[in-house]
N, C-alpha and C positions, 0 to 999 in steps of 0.2 A: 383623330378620333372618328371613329365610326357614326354615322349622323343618326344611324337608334338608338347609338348609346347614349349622343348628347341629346337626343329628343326625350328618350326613358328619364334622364337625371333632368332635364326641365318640367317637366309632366309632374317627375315626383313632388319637387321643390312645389309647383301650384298647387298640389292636392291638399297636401300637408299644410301648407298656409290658410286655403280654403276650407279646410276641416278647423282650424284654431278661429279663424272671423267669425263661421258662423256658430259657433258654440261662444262667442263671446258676445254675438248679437243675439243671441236667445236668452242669455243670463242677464243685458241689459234692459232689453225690451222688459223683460219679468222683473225687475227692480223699479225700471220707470212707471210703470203701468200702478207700481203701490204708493208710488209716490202721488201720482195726481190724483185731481179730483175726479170724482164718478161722474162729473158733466163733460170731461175732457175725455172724450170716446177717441182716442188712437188706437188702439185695439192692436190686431197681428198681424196686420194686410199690409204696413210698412217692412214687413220682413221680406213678405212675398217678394215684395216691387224691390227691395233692395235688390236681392237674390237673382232681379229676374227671369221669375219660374213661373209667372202666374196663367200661361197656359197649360203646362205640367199642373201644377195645382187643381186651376178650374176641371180639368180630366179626372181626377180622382177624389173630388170632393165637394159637395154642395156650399159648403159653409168657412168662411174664413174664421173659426174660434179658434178658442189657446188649445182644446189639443187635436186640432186635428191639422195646426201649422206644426204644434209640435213634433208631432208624427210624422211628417210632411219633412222638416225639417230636420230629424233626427235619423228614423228609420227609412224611411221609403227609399227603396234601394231604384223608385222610377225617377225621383229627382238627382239629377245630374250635380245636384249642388249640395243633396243631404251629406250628413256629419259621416254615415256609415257608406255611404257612394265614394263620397273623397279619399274615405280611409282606405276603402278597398280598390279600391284604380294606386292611392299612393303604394300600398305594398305590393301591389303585381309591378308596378315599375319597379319598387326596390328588387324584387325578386329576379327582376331578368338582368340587374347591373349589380349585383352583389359581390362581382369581385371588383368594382369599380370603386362603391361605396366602404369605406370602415366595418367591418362586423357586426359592431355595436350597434352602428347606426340599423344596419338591419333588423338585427333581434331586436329593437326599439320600435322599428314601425308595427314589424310584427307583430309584438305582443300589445301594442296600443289598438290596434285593428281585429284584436282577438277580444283584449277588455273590453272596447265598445262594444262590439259584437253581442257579447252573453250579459253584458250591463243596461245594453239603450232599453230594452223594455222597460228597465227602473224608472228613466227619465221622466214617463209623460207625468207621473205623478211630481206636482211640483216642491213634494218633500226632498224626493230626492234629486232633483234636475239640478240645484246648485253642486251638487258634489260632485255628480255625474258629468258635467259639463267642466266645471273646474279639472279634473286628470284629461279632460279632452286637451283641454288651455295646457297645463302644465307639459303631459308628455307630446304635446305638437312641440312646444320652445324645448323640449329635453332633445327631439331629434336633432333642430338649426344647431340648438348648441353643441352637438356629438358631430354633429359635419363641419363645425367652424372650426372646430377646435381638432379634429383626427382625420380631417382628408386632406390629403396635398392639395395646395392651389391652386392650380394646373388648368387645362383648358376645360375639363368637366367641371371643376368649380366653379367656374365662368358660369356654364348653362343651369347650374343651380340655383347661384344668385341672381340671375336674369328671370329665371321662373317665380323666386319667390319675391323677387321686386315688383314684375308687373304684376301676379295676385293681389300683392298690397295697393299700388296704386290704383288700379282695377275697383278695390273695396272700398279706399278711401273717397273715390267719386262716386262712387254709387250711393253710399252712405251720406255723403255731404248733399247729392239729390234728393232723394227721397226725405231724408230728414228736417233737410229745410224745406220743405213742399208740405210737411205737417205740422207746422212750426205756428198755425193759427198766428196766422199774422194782422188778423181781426176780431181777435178774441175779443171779449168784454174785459174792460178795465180791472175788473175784480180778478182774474185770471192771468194778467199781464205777469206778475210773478212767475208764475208756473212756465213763461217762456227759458227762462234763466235754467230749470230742471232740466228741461229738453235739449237747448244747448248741453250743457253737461253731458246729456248722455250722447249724445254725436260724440264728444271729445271722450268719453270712455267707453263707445264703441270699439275707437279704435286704439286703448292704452294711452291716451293723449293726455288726461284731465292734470295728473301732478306733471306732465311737462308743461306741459299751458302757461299753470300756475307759476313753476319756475321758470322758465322763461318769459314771459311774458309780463307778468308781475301785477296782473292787473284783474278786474272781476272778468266774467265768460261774459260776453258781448258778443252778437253776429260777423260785425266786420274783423273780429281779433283772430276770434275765431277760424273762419274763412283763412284769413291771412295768415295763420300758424299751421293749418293743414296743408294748404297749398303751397307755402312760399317758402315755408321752414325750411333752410339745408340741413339741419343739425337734427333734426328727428326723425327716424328710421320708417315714418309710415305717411310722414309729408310726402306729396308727391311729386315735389322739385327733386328732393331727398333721392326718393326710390328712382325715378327717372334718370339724377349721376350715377347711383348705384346700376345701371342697365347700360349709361355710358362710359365706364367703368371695366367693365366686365366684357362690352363691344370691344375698346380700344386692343386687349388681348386678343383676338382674335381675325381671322384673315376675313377678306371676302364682307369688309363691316361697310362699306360707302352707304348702300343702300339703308338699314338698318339704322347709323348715324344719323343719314339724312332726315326719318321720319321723326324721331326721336329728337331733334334739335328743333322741329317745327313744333312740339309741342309744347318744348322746354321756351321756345320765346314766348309761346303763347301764354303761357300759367303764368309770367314772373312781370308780363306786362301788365297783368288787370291790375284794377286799384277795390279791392275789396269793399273798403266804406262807398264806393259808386254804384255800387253792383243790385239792381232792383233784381226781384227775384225770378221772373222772367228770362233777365239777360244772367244771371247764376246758372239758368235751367240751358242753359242754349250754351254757355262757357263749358259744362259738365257732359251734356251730348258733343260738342268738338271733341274734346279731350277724351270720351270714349272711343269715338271714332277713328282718334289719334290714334289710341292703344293698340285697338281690331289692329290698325296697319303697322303700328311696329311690328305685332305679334306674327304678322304675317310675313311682315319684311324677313325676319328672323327664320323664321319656317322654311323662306322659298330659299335663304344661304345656306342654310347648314341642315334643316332636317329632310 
């Protein structure tokens, strides 16, 4: 395979991921925020830092309120991470591998990067930002599922699900940072409940809350928590999970020593911590490794084949 083709179909596999996270961290954020109390000021600036955009931002905006993250987030075609950036980088990659890709799949990215398009100005208002954001959610998983199910498996499937594994992994640390880092871990006693929400919305950040539940079988706690995003083989956006998924999809392929090797360094790393030990300090400093980790798969990956 041509190394633009497998670059074009990993690129796509990230955008398209990255376009469904963060339309699902805007509709959480806007749920959590009614949930708490008006003394509990988390506001929209954990989006920012998720996203890591907050020098993009700071450039184009005085103020971190709801809409002008949301703009930020949605439209702004200068964030490399907004809803309508991702859409439109994933359909120019589908457009130069279309005979790579299933048909479908294509006229799917298309016409979802066409609906956002003439839709997102609905969003800022937050009547319509649930529904708007929801056919974001929906037709990104309509794509995965038209490529799981109608492309050969072949070596560009490979670089597909290598793209959209490390976006996930990629999100669920980012997410797992920033969110325990606002986690008021000194709140006032009267407030200690409203920990328990926020947990929640970590784990329905990322589609996790009803696996949690069933697997794990227990109330949302820090340490369960931690230990089910990170450690879970069995859920698709744990990042032990996505991490086999990327080894996986390496072992198919030639030219993988280097690639493997980074990628096994991370995988001992994540599956030796003991979450209930974990002060939040040494969380923050486990979650910076294991980005760093990413950067050099990402790169290992880059310098074999693209």
């Amino acid at each position: 395979m041509l190394s633009r083709v497998a670059e074009n179909i990993y690129w796509m596999a990230r955008y398209i991921e990255r376009a469904e996270n963060t339309a699902r961290l805007i509709n959480v954020n806007t749920n959590l925020l009614l949930d708490l109390p008006k003394r509990v000021r988390l506001g929209w600036e954990p989006i920012i830092e998720i996203m890591g955009t907050r020098e993009v931002f700071n450039a184009h905006y005085h103020e971190a309120d709801e809409r002008s993250v949301i703009r930020f987030l949605i439209t702004n075609l200068n964030n490399p991470s907004s809803i309508l950036t991702s859409l439109s980088l994933a359909r120019e990659n589908a457009r130069t591998i279309r005979d790579i890709i299933p048909r479908e799949a294509w006229e799917q990215v298309n016409q979802l990067y066409l609906t956002a398009r003439e839709n997102a100005g609905q969003s800022l208002a937050q009547r319509n930002r649930y529904d708007f954001l929801r056919g974001i959610i929906l037709g990104a998983q309509t794509i995965t599922g038209l490529l799981a199910g109608t492309m050969t498996h072949d070596e560009g499937y490979d670089f597909l699900r290598m793209g959209r594994n490390l976006e996930r992994a990629d999100m669920t640390t980012r997410i797992i940072d920033v969110r325990s880092a606002t986690l008021l871990p000194e709140m006032h006693e009267d407030l200690t409940p409203f920990e328990n929400i926020q947990w929640m919305s970590v784990l329905k950040s990322l589609t996790a809350y009803q696996m949690y539940r069933r697997t794990m079988r227990i109330r949302v706690r820090r340490p369960d928590v931690l230990r089910f995003l990170l450690q879970e083989r069995r859920f698709p956006r744990a990042f032990v999970h996505t991490s086999c998924e990327v080894e996986n999809c390496l072992q198919n392929l030639p030219h993988n020593e280097k690639p493997l090797k980074a990628l096994g360094t991370l995988q001992r790393k994540v599956l030796r911590v003991k979450p209930e030990k974990l002060a939040q300090d040494e969380l923050h400093g486990l979650i910076d490794d294991l980005q760093l980790g990413l950067a050099k798969v990402h790169q290992r990956i880059s310098e074999a084949y693209f």
